[in-house]
C-alpha positions in Angstrom: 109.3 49.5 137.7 106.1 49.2 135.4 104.0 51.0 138.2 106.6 54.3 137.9 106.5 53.6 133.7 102.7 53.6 134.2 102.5 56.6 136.7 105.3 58.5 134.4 103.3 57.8 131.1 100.1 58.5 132.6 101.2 62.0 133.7 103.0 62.6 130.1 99.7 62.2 128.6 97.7 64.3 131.0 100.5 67.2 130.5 100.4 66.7 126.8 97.0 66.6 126.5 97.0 69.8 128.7 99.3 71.7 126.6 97.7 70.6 123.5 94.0 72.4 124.9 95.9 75.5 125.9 97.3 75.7 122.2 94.1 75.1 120.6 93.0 77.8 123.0 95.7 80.2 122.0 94.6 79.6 118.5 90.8 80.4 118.7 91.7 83.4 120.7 94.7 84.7 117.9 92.2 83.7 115.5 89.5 86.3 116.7 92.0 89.0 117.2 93.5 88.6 114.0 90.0 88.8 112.4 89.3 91.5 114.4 92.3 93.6 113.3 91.9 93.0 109.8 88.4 94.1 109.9 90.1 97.5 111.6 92.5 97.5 108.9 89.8 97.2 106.1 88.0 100.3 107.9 91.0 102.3 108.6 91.9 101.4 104.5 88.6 102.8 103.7 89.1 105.9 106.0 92.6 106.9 103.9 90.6 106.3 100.7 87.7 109.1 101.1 90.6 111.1 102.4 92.4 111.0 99.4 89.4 111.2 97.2 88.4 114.9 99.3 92.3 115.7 99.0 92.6 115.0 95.2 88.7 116.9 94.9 90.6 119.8 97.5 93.7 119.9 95.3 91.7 120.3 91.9 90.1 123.4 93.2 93.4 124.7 94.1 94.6 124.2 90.8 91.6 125.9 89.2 91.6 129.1 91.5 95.4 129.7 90.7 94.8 129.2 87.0 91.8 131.4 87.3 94.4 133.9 88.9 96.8 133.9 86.2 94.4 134.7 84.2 93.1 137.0 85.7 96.3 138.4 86.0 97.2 137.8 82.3 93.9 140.3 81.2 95.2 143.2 83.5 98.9 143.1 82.1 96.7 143.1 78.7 94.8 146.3 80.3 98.3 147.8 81.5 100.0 147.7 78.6 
């Protein structure tokens, strides 16, 4: 009977220690990817930042062209009338 406790117990402790290097594993590797996508996430955050500086810079033009329009527009109802 202590033989099989032995043989049982000494197989628990094998498995355990087994499943305990494959999570320590898993770990390490989640650990890179996750470092890995929040480094893409960082880039990809800097990315939609310049494109919403050149969109604000692109919609500030806009806004000056059609004022300069209205103007214009406003002097040659002046002229017409």
């Amino acid at each position: 009977m202590k033989e099989i406790k032995d043989v049982i117990g000494s197989a628990l402790e094998t498995h355990i220690a087994s499943v305990h290097d494959d999570i320590t594993d898993l770990r390490t590797d989640m650990g890179t990817k996750f470092t890995a996508v929040a480094e893409r996430m960082e880039r990809l955050g800097a990315k939609i930042d310049h494109i919403d500086e050149k969109l604000g810079g692109f919609e500030n033009r806009e806004i000056d062209k059609r004022l300069q329009l209205e103007v214009r527009v406003g002097r040659l109802e002046k002229q017409r009338s």
